[in-house]
BALOBA-1460 file (C-alpha; in Angstrom, 3 decimals):
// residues 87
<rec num="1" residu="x" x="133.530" y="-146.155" z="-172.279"/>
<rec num="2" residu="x" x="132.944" y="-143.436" z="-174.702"/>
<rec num="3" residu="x" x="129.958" y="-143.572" z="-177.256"/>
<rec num="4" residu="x" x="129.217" y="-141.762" z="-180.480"/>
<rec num="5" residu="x" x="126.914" y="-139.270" z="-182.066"/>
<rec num="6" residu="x" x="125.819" y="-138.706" z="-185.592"/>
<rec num="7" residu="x" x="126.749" y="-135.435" z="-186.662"/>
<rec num="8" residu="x" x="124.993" y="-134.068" z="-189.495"/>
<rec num="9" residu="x" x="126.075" y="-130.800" z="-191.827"/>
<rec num="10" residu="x" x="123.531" y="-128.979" z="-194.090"/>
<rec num="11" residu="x" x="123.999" y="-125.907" z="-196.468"/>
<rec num="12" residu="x" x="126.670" y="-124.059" z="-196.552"/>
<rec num="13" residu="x" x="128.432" y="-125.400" z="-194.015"/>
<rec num="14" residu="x" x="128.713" y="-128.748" z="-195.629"/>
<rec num="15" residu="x" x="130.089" y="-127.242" z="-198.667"/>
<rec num="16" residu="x" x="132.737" y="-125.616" z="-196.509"/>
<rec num="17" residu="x" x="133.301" y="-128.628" z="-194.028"/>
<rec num="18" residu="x" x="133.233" y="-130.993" z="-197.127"/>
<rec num="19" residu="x" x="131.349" y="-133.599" z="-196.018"/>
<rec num="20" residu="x" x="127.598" y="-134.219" z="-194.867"/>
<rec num="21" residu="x" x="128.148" y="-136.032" z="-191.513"/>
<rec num="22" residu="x" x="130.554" y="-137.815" z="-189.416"/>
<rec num="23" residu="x" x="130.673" y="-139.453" z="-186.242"/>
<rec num="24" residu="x" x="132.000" y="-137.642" z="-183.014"/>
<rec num="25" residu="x" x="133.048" y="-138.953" z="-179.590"/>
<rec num="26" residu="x" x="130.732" y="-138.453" z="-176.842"/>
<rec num="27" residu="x" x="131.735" y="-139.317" z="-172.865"/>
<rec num="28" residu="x" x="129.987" y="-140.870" z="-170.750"/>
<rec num="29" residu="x" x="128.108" y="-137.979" z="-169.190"/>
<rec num="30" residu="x" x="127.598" y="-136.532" z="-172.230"/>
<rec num="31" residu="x" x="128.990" y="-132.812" z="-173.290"/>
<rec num="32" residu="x" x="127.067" y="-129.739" z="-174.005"/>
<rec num="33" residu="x" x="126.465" y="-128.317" z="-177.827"/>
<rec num="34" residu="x" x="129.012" y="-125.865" z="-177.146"/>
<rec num="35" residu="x" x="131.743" y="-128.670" z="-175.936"/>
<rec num="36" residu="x" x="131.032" y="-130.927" z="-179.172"/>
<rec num="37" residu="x" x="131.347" y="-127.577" z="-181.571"/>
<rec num="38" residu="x" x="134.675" y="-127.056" z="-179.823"/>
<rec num="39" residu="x" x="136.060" y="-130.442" z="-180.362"/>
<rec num="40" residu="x" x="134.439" y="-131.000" z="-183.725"/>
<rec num="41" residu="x" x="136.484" y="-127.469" z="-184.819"/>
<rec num="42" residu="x" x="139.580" y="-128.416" z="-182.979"/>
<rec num="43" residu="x" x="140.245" y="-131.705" z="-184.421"/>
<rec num="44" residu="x" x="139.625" y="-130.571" z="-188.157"/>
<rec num="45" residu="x" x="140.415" y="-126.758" z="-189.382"/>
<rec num="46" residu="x" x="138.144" y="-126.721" z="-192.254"/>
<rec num="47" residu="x" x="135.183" y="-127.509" z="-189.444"/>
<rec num="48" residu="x" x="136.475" y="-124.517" z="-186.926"/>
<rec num="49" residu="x" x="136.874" y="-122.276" z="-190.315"/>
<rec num="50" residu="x" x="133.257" y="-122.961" z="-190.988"/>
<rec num="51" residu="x" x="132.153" y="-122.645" z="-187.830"/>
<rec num="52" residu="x" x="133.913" y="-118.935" z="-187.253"/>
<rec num="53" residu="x" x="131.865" y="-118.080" z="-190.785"/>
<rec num="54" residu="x" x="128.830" y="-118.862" z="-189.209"/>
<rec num="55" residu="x" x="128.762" y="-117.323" z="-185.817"/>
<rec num="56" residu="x" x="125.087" y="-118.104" z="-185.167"/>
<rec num="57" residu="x" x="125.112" y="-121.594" z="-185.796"/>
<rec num="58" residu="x" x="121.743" y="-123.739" z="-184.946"/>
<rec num="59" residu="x" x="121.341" y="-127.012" z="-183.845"/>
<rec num="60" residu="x" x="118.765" y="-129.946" z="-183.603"/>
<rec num="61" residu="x" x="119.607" y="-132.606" z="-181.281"/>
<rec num="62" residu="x" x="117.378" y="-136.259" z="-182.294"/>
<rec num="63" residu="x" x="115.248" y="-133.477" z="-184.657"/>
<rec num="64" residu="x" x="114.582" y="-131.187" z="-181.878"/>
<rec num="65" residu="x" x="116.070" y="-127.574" z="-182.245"/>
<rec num="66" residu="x" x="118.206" y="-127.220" z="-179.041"/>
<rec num="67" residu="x" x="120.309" y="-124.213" z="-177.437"/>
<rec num="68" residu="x" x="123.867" y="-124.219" z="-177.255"/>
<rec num="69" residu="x" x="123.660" y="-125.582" z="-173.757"/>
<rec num="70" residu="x" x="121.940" y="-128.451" z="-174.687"/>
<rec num="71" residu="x" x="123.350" y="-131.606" z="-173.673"/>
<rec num="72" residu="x" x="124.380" y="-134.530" z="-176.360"/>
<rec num="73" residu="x" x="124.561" y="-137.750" z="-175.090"/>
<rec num="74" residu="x" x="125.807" y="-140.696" z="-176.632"/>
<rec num="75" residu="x" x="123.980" y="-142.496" z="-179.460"/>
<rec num="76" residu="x" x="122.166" y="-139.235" z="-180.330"/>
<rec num="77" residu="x" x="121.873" y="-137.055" z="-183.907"/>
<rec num="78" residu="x" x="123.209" y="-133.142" z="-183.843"/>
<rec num="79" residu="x" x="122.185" y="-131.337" z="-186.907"/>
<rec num="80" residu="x" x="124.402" y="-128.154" z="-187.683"/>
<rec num="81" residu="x" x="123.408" y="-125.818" z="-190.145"/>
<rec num="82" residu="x" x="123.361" y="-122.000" z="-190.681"/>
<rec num="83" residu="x" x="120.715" y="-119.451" z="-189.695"/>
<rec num="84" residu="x" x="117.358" y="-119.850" z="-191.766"/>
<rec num="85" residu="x" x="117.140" y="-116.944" z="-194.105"/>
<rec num="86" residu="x" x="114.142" y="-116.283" z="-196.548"/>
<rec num="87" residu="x" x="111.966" y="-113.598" z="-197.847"/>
């Protein structure tokens, strides 16, 4: 049975994407940040266009910045958003 996570946009990328979150399938085993990004781009273009504009994406998995290798399991929160900038 497969479960769900939370997937949460912020900045620009949820201006591009158009939304602020939506729900993703998750299998059983769960799948790796870099697995979800690929299936959250391939089932909508205006998430993989985002995505290519922001090549250094970053990630917090249940609030906890993660790496790319992380893995997401169901019933957990992702949080996508662009590098930090500031000055």
């Amino acid at each position: 049975m497969t479960g769900t996570a939370n997937i949460l946009y912020f900045a620009a990328l949820r201006e591009q994407i158009g939304r602020e979150s939506q729900l993703a399938a998750i299998p059983p085993g769960g799948v790796t940040v870099t697995g979800l990004l690929g299936q959250l781009g391939a089932a909508d273009p205006r998430v993989a266009s985002a995505f290519a504009a922001e090549p250094r994406l970053r990630v917090a998995v249940n609030q906890t910045l993660g790496s790319l290798d992380r893995i997401v399991q169901p019933g957990d929160e992702v949080a996508i958003f662009p590098p930090m900038t500031g000055g």
